[in-house]
C-alpha positions as CSV (number, residue, x, y, z in Angstrom):
1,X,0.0,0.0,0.0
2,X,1.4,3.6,-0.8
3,X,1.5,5.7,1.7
4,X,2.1,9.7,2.5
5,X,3.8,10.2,5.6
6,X,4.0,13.4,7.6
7,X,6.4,13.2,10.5
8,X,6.5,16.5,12.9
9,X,8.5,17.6,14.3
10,X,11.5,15.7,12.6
11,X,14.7,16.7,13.9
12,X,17.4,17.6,11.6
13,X,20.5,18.5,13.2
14,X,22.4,19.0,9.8
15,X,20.4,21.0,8.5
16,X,20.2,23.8,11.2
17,X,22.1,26.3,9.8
18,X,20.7,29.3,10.8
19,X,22.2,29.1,14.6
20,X,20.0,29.5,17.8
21,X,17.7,32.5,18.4
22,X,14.5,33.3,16.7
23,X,14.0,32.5,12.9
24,X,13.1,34.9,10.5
25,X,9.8,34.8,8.8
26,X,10.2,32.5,5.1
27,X,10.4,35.1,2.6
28,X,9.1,34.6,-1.5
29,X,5.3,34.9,-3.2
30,X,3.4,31.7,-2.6
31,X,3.3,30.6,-6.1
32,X,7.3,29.9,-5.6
33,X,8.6,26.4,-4.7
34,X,12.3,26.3,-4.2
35,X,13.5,23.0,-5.0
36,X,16.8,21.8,-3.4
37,X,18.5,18.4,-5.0
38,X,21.4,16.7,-6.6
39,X,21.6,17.7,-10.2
40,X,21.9,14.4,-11.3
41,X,18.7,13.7,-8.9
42,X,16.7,16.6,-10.4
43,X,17.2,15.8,-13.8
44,X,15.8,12.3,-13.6
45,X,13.1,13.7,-12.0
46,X,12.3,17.4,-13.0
47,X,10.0,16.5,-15.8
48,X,7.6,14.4,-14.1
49,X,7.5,16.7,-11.1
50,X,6.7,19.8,-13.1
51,X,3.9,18.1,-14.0
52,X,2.7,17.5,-10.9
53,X,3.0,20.9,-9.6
54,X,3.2,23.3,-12.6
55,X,-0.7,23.5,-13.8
56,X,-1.1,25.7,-16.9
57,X,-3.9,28.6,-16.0
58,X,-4.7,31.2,-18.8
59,X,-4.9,34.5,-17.2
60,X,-5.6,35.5,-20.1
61,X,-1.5,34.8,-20.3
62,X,-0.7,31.5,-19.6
63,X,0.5,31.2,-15.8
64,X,1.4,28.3,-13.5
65,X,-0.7,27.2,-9.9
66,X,3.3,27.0,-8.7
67,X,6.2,27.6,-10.3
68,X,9.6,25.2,-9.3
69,X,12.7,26.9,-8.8
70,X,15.7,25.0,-9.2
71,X,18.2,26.1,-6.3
72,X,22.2,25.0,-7.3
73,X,24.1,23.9,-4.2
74,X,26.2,26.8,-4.4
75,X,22.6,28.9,-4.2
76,X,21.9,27.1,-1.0
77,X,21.7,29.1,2.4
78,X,20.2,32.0,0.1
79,X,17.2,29.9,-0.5
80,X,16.9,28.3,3.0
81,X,14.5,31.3,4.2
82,X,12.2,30.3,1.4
83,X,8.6,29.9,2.2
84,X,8.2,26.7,0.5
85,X,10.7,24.0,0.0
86,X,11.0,20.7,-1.6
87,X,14.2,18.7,-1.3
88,X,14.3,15.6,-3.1
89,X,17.2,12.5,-2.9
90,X,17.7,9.0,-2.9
91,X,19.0,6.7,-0.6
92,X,22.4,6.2,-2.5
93,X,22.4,10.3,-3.3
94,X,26.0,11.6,-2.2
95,X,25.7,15.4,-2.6
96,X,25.1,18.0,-0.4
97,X,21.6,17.3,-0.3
98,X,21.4,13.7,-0.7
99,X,23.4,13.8,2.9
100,X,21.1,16.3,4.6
101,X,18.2,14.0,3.4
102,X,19.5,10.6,4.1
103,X,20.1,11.9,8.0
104,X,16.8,12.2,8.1
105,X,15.9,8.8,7.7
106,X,18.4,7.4,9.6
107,X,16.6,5.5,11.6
108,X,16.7,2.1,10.9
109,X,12.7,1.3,10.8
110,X,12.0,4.5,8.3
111,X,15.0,3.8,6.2
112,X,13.3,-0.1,5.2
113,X,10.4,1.7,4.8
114,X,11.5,4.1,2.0
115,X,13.6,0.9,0.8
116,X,10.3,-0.7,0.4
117,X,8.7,2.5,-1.0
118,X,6.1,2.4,1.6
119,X,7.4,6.2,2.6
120,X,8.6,8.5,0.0
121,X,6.8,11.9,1.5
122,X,8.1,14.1,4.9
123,X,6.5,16.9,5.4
124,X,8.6,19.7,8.2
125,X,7.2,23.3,9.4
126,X,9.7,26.0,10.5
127,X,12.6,24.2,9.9
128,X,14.8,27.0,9.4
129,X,12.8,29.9,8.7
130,X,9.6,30.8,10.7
131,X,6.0,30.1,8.6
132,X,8.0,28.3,6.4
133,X,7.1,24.9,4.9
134,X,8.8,22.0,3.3
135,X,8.4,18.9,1.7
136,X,11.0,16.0,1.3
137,X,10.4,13.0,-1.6
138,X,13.0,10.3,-1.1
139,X,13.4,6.9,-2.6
140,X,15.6,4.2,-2.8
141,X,17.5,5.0,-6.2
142,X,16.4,7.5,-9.3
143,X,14.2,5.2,-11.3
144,X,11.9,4.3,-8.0
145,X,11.6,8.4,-7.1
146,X,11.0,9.1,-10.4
147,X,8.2,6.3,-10.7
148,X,6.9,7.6,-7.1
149,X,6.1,11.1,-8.7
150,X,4.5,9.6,-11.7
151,X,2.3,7.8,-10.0
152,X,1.4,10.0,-7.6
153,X,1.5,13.5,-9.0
154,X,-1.7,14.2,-8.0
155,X,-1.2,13.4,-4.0
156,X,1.5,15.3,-4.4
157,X,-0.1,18.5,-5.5
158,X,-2.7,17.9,-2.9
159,X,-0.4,17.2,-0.3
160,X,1.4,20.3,-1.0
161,X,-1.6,22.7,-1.9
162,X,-3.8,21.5,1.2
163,X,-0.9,22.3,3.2
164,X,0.0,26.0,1.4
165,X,-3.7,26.9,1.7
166,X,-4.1,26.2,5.3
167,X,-0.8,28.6,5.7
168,X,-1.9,31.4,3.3
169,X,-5.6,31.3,5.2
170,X,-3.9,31.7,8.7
171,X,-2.1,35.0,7.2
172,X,-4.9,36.5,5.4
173,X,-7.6,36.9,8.3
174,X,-5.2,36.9,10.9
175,X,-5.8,40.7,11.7
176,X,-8.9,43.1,11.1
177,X,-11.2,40.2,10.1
178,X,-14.6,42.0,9.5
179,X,-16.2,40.1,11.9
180,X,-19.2,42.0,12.3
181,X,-19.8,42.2,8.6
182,X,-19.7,38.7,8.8
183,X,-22.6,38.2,11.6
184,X,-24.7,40.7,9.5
185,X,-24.5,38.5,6.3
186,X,-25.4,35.8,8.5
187,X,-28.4,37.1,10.4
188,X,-29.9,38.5,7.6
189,X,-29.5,36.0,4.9
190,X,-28.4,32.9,6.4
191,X,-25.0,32.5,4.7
192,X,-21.7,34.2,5.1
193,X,-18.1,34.2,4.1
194,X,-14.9,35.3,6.1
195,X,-14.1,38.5,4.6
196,X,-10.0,40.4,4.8
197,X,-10.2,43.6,6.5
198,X,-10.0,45.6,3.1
199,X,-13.3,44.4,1.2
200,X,-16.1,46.5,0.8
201,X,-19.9,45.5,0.0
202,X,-20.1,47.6,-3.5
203,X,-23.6,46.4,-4.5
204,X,-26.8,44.8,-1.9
205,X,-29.7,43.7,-3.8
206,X,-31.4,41.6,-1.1
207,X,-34.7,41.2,-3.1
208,X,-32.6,40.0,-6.0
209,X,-30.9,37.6,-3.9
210,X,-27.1,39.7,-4.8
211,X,-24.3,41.0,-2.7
212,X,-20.9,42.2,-4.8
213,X,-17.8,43.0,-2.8
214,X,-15.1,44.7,-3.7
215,X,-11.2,44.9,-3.1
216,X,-8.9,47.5,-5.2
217,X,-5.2,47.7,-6.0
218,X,-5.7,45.3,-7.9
219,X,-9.5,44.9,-8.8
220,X,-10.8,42.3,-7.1
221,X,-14.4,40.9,-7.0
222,X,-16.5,38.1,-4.9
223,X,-20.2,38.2,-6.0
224,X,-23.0,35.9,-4.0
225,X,-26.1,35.1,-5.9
226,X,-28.6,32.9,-4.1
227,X,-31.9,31.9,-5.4
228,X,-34.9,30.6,-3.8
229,X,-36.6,27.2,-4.0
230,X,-34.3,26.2,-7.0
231,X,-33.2,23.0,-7.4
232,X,-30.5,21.2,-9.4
233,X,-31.8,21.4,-12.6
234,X,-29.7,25.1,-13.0
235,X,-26.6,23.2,-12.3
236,X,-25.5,23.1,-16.2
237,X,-23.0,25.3,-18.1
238,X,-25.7,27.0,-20.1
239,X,-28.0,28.3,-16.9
240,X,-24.5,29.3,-15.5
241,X,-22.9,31.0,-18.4
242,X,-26.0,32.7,-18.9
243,X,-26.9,34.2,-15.7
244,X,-23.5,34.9,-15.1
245,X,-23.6,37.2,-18.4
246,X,-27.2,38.7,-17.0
247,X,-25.4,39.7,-14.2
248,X,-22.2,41.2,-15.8
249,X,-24.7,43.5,-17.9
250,X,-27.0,44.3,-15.1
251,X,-24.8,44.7,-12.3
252,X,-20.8,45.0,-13.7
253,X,-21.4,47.4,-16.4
254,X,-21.7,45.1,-19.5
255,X,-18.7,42.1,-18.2
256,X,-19.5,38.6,-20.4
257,X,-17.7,35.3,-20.6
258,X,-15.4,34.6,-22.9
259,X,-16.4,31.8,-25.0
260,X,-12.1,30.7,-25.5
261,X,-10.8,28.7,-23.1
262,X,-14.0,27.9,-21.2
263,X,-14.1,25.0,-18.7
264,X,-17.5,24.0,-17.0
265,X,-17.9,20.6,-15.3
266,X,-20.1,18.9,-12.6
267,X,-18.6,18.2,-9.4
268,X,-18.9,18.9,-5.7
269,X,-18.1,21.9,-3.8
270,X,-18.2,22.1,0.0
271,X,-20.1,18.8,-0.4
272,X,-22.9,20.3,-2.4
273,X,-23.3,19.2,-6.2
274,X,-21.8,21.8,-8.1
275,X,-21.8,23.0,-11.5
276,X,-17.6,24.8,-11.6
277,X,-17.0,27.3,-14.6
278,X,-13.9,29.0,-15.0
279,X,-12.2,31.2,-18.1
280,X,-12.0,35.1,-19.0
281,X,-14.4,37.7,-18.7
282,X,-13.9,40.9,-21.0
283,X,-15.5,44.0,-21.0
284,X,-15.5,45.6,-24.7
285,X,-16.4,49.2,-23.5
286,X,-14.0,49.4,-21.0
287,X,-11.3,47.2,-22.9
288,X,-10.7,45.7,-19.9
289,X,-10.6,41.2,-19.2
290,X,-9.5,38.5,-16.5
291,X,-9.9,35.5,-15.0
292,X,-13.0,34.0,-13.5
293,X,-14.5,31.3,-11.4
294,X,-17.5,30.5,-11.1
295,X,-19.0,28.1,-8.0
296,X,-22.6,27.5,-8.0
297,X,-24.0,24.8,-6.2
298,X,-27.6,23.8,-4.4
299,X,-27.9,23.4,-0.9
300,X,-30.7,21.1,0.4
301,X,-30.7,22.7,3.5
302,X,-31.3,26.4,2.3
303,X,-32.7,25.3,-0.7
304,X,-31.2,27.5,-3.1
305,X,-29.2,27.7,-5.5
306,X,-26.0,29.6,-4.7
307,X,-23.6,30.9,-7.1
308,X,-20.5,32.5,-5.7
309,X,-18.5,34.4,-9.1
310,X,-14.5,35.5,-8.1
311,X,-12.7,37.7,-11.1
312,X,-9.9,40.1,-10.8
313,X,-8.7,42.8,-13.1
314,X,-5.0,43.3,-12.5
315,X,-3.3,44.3,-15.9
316,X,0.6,43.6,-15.9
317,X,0.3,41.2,-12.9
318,X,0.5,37.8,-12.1
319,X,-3.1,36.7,-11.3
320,X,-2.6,33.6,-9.9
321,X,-1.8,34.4,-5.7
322,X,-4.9,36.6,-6.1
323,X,-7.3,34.0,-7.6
324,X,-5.7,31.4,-5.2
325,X,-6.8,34.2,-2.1
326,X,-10.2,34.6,-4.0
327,X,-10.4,30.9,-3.5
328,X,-9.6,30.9,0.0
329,X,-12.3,33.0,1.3
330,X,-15.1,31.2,-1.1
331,X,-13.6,27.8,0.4
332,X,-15.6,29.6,4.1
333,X,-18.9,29.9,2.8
334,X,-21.7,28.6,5.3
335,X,-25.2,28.9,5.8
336,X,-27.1,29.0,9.0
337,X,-27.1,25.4,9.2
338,X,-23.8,25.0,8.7
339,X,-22.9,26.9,12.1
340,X,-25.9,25.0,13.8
341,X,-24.0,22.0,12.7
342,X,-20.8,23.2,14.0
């Protein structure tokens, strides 16, 4: 059976270079993975792991979810205060990494279990930066890690997104949460969201069953739409695309969907069936366009649909740590019984 492992705290003498005293926060945008190896190790492998970790997202220009960054040994303590590390090796690697690696599985048991391949996957927190966060793959030789990552790229980016999201959420509302603004959504229409100190409510339609928020520098925009007494026969690309358009014209000043690069598929979100859209928008008066996505779901509960829309307008900017923050605060929706649940 194939197994993740997550051992903390693992104690790595060898690698505390830093010296005593208090750490200093990991430094670099979250989209940046610094990956520390053996360059005969990260070529057999670098292919296969950019897979894994580099998804292609058209912005409309085509960016990455995260973006691996090769560190050379000589490169070494400059990337240690990195936020997010990966360090891969074998157990016969005998570089500079390989050794800082293989003393972490020194222990007899958790050495015959990489052997075996039943570990291949560490996970350490503040090792030697505060906030910071790093992932080890080892294997027993080249062909074994490099078949490890093939066959589990996807746990992989899981393991490694799940972990980076809890980190990024912790930072985001961990001052000036608008608390209040959040019991007010809740009391008076039985959802709410956590919501960053710096958003505004831009539009309230509460007989339309809308609320737009706003954040500037760059443009972003989290819209809820909740419908009464629908059920799931609205959860389908064309109702979505649709009423998403109606509400560009209506509320956004004449925003559509792009019909290129479109992707709309069924699925769950928050455990609620789900109909997920994501692409451009573009404005044609304005000459302005971004990303999207689009979440609308139907909650038994409630019974309503809900459609929660997240677009950005940040020219000459990556778009991707924004979208992945947009994310982030959609991912707290709850309704009334939600928190009753709770």
């Amino acid at each position: 059976m194939k197994k993740l492992i997550v051992i903390i705290p693992i104690i790595l003498v060898t690698l505390m270079i830093t010296g005593c005293g208090i750490k200093p926060r990991g430094w670099e945008a979250e989209g940046i993975i610094a990956v520390m190896a053996d360059s005969d190790d990260w070529e057999a492998v670098q292919n296969p792991l950019r897979k894994s970790m580099e998804h292609i997202i058209r912005t409309p220009q085509l960016e990455t979810t995260y973006t691996l960054r090769y560190v050379n040994t000589d490169e070494f303590e400059t990337y240690t205060e990195y936020r997010y590390i990966l360090l891969l090796a074998t157990l016969e690697s005998t570089g500079r990494i390989g050794e800082l690696v293989n003393g972490v599985v020194a222990n007899d048991e958790v050495r015959a279990q990489v052997e075996r391949g039943e570990r291949y996957l560490i996970v350490q927190e503040g090792q030697w930066s505060r906030n910071q966060l790093m992932i080890i793959l080892i294997a027993k030789d080249r062909d074994s890690l490099r078949e490890k990552i093939i066959n589990n790229e996807s746990e992989i980016y899981h393991k490694f997104d799940d972990l980076i999201t809890e980190r990024m959420k912790e930072v985001m509302f961990e001052k000036k949460e608008q608390k209040e603004l959040e019991d007010r959504l809740m009391s008076t229409y039985n959802w709410s969201m956590r919501i960053q100190h710096d958003y505004f409510i831009a539009q309230e339609f509460p007989k339309d069953g809308f609320l737009w928020m706003r954040r500037v520098y760059p443009e972003r925009w989290i819209f809820v739409r909740w419908i009464e007494g629908a059920d799931e026969s609205l959860l389908n690309e064309e109702w979505v695309i649709s009423e998403r358009n109606r509400i560009g014209s209506t509320y956004y000043g004449g925003d559509k969907v792009v019909d290129k690069y479109l992707f709309s598929f069924r699925d769950t979100y928050l455990g609620r069936p789900a109909q997920i859209t994501e692409g451009l928008w573009e404005n044609e008066d304005k000459v302005a366009g971004g990303p999207f996505k689009n979440y609308t779901f139907y909650d038994q509960y409630t019974q309503r649909i809900y459609m929660i829309d997240l677009a950005l307008y940040a020219p000459e900017r990556e778009k991707m740590p924004y979208l992945k923050r947009h994310e982030i605060i959609a991912q707290t929706f709850k309704t009334i019984f939600d928190v009753e649940i709770d």
